[in-house]
C-alpha positions, 0 to 999 in steps of 0.5 A, a space after each residue: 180784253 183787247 182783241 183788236 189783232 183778232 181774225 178767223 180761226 182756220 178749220 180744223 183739217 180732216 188729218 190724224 192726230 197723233 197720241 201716245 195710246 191713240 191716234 183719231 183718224 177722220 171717220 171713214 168706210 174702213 173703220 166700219 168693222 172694229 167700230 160696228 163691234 164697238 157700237 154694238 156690244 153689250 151695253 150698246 142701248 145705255 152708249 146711245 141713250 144720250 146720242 141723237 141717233 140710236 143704237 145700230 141694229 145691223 151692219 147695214 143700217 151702221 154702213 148708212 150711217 158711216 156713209 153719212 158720218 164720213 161726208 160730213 165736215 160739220 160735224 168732223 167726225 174721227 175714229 178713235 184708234 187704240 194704238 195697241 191694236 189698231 182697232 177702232 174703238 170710237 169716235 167723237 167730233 168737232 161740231 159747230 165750228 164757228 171759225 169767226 169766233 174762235 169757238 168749237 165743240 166736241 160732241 157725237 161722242 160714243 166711246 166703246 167697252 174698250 175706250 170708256 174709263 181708260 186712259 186712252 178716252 182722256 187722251 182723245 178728249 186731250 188730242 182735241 183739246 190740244 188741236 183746236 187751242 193750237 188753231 188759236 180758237 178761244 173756246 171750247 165746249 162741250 154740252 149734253 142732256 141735263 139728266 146725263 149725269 155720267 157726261 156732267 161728271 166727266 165734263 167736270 173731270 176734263 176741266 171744263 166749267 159749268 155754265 148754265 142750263 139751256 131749258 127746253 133747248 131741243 127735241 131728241 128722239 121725241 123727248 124734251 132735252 134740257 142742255 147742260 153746257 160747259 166749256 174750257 177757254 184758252 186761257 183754262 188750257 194754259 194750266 189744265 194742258 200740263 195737268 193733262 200731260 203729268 196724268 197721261 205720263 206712263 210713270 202715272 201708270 202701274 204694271 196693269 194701267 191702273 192710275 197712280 193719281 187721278 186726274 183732278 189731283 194733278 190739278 191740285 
């Protein structure tokens, strides 16, 4: 592969990004109360059992937490906004950003009652997808605890290809992590963007939003 024209990718800019079912806005303070309620609403422990950080136990301890979420540019954190009732319902970054390479991750992904197994979580997972290959990066990853079999699952439902385990790769929250990585080039979202824009279609949804076909069969 000739990449003799090849130069750094620019950053991904701290501005929304605009979906049919949501919209991701860059992390701040006033998204604090509807994504308090997202985090910690039943089931919260499972939500973070894989995160780096653990469940929130107060609003004050959250707010710390938004504080530092919100400064930071690596990770970039956004806000997953369900356009219907503009709460925010989530949120999820783009992390390690290696502009020289073109390469970049999606991770830190906590995805409320409301988002999971919606159409509204692929969407968020498409709107960067869409950004970043937009920006001309080449790669992008997406990486978990080997033992998270529900995220192994949904990596391989975006289309992304599983490449390998990294063995004792990290210490998380006093336990061995095992890192299970896969990725999508730009080259893979030549044929898995029309896949994404034919599931994400309102006529592939009835009356209730229940999918009419799934994701991988729009592959087919």
């Amino acid at each position: 592969m000739d990449l003799a024209d090849w130069s750094a990718r620019p950053r991904p800019a701290r501005a929304p990004l605009e979906g049919r079912y949501v919209r991701l806005e860059p992390l701040e303070h006033e998204h604090a109360d509807t994504l308090y309620q997202a985090a910690s609403a039943e089931g919260a422990e499972d939500r973070f059992r894989w995160l780096f950080e653990s469940a929130p136990q107060n609003r004050a301890e959250f707010d710390a937490w938004i504080a530092h979420a919100s400064a930071s540019t690596d990770p970039l954190f956004f806000a997953v906004i369900d356009k219907e009732t503009g709460r925010a319902e989530g949120r999820q970054a783009l992390m390690r950003i290696d502009q020289a390479h073109g390469v970049i991750e999606i991770g830190n992904i906590m995805w409320g009652p409301a988002l999971q197994q919606t159409r509204m979580a692929t969407e968020a997972l498409f709107l960067f997808a869409d950004h970043i290959f937009a920006l001309g990066y080449r790669r992008f990853e997406w990486k978990c605890n080997d033992m998270n079999v529900p995220s192994k699952r949904a990596a391989l439902r975006f289309g992304f290809r599983p490449e390998g385990v990294f063995r004792q790769h990290m210490v998380v929250k006093s336990a061995n992590r095992d890192t299970a990585w896969f990725a999508m080039t730009d080259q893979d979202w030549q044929h898995l963007r029309p896949t994404y824009e034919t599931w994400l279609s309102s006529d592939n949804f009835d009356t209730g939003g229940r999918q009419v076909r799934k994701l991988e069969e729009c592959r087919l």
